[in-house]
N, C-alpha and C positions, 0 to 999 in steps of 0.2 A: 365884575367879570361875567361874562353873557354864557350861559351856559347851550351847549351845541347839541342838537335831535339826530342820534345816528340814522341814516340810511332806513334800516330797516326798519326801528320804531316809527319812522315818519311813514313807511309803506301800509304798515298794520294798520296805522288811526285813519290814511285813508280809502283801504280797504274797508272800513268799519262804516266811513262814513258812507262812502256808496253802497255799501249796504244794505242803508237805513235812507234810498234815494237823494243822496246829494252828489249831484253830479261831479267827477274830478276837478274840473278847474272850479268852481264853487268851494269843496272842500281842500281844494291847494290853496284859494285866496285865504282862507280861513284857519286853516293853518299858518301862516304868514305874521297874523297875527296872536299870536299865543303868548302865554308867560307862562315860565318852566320854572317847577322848583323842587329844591330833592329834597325828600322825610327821610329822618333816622328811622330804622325799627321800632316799631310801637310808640310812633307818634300818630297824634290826635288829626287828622285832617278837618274833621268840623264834629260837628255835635246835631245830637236833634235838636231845631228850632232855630237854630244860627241862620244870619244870612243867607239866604240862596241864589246868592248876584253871579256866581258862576257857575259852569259846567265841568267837571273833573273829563281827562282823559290819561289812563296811565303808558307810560312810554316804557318804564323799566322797573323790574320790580314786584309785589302785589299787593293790596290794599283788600280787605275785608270791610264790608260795607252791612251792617248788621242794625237790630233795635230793642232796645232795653227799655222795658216800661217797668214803672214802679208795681209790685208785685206780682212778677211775671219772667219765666227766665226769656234770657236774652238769646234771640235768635238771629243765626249768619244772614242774610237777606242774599249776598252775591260773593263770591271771590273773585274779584278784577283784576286782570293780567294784561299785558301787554298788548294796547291797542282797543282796550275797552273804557268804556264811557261809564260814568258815574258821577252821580250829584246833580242830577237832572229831576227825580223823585222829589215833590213840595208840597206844602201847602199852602192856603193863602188865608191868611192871620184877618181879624176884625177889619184893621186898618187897611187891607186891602195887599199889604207884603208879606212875601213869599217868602217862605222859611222851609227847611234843610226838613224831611220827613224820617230822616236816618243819622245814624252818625256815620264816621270813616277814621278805618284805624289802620294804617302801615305794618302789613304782618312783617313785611323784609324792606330791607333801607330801599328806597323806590324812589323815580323821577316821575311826575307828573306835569302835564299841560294842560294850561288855566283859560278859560273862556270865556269870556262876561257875557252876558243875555244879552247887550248891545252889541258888542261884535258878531254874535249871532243873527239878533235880527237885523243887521248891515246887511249881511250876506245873502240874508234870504230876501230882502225887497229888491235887489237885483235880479232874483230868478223868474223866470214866464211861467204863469199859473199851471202850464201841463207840469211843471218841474215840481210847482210846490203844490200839488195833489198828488204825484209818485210818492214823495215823502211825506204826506200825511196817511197814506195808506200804508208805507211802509212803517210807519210808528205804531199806527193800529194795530197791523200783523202780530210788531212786538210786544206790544202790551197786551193783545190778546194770546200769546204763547205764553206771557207772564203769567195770566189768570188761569189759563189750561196747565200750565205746569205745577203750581199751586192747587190747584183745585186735584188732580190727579194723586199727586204726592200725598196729600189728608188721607185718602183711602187706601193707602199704602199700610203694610206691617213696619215697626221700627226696623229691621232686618230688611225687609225690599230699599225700602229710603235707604238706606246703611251702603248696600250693594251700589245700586243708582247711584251713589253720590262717590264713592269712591270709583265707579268707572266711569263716571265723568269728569274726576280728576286725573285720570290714568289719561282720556284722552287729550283735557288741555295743556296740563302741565306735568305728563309722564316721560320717564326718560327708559328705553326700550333698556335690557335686562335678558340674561341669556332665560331668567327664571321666567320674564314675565314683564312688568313694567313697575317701574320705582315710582312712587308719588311724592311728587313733590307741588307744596314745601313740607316738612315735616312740620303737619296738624298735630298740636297736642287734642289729645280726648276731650279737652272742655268745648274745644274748639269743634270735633265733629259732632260733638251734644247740638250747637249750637244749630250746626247745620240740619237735624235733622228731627227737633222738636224733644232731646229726649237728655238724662241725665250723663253723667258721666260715668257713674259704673255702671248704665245699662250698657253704653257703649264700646265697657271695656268686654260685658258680658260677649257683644255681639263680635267684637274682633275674635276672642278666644274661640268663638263658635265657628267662623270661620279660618281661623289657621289650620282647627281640626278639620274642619271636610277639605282642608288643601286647596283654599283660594285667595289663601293669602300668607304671607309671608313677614313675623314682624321680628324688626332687630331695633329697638329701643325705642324712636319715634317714627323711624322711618317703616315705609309700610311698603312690601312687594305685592302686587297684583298679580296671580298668577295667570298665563295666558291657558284660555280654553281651547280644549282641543276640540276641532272640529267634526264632528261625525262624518262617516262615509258617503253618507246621501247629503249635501244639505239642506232638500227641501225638507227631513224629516227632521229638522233641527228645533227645538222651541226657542218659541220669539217668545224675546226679551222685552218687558216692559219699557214704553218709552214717555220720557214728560213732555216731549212736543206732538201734535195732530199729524205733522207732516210722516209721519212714523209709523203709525199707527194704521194699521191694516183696515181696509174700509171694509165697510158691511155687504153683503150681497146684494141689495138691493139698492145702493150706492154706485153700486160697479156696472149692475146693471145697466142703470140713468147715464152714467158717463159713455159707455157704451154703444147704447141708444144714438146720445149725443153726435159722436164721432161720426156714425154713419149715416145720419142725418143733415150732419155740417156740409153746406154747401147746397142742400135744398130748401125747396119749401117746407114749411113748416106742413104737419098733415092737420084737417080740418078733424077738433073732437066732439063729438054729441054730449050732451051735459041736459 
């Protein structure tokens, strides 16, 4: 029995893909091709060092994609929801084959869609070189948001990471709340340890810290986010730390140069003495 891609999960993965520069009909041929298959809850999707012959995309569902080295706790790596890609992450072995850099685990029963490397590179030796440099720059973007969000996060307090990470589950997979926004899926505490380099009763330490300053809301796994109220002015409002560059408030002499730029676009450049 052939199993069917609702409407919208098929919107999401190619919203996803044009994202990441593959043009619509490129990423509709490519969808075309796919094998779909549904995990129970806390099934194994692969392991570190398994095959890496295809590319994960989840359609329904969410999958945790994490890494557990021998004596070392294990850390979430992504939470993938609907319409996001995983199993792309490798490396490439003595022999020259490429193997799984992560494992993947089915937090809730999920459909995903299967990719081979060939049916990928099918698609792309169709596209015209301006095509496949958009989407090589658009992968670099990513992986350089990858390194910046990472790198960012280390010089964080356990309690910033803690925050951060719960209001960016509030906004991918929060459900609004007269209080506030519900998270979902209900993370046990090993699970936001994972997420955030740190133990489990520190974790529990850091919830309790915040239900007391009234940011949050817990009733057994489930976790309420409470909504911030706005201040009167909002220019006087403090900005919130962010793990992407595009966010992040540039520096004065940044704003400057762009500045500069703008009003210069369209002229000659001006002659400098050096």
């Amino acid at each position: 029995m052939k199993l069917q891609v609702s409407a919208q999960a098929q919107e999401k993965l190619l919203s996803k893909l044009s994202s990441i520069g593959v043009a619509r009909p490129a990423a509709a041929a490519l969808l075309e091709r796919h094998m779909l298959v549904r995990y129970p809850k806390g099934a194994e999707l692969f392991s570190m060092g398994s095959p890496a012959d295809v590319v994960f995309a989840v359609l329904a569902g969410l999958v945790k994609v994490h890494s557990s080295r021998p004596g070392s706790n294990p850390v979430l790596v992504e939470l993938a929801g609907p319409g996001d890609l995983f199993g792309y992450a490798d490396f490439a072995g003595a022999d020259g084959g490429r193997s799984q850099l992560f494992g993947a685990t089915a937090v809730t029963n999920c459909c995903v869609a299967l990719f081979t490397r060939h049916q990928i590179s099918e698609v792309l030796k169709g596209l015209e070189p301006e095509a496949l440099l958009r989407i090589a720059e658009a992968i670099n973007s990513m992986w350089s948001s990858v390194a910046y969000r990472y790198m960012t996060f280390l010089g964080m307090s356990l309690r910033q990471r803690l925050e951060i990470v719960l209001d960016e589950l509030a906004k991918r997979f929060g459900v609004p709340d007269s209080r506030g926004t519900v998270l979902l899926p209900e993370l046990a505490q090993e699970e936001l340890a994972e997420m955030i380099g740190s133990s489990r009763p520190m974790v529990s330490k850091l919830l309790t810290e915040m239900t007391e300053r009234g940011l949050l809301i817990r009733q057994g796994r489930r976790h309420i986010l409470i909504a911030a109220r706005k201040p009167a002015n909002a220019a006087d409002a403090p900005r919130e730390s962010s793990l992407h560059p595009a966010f992040e408030p540039a520096p004065a002499a940044t704003r400057r140069v762009r500045a500069n730029r703008r009003t210069v676009r369209g002229t000659a450049a001006p002659i400098v003495n050096i």
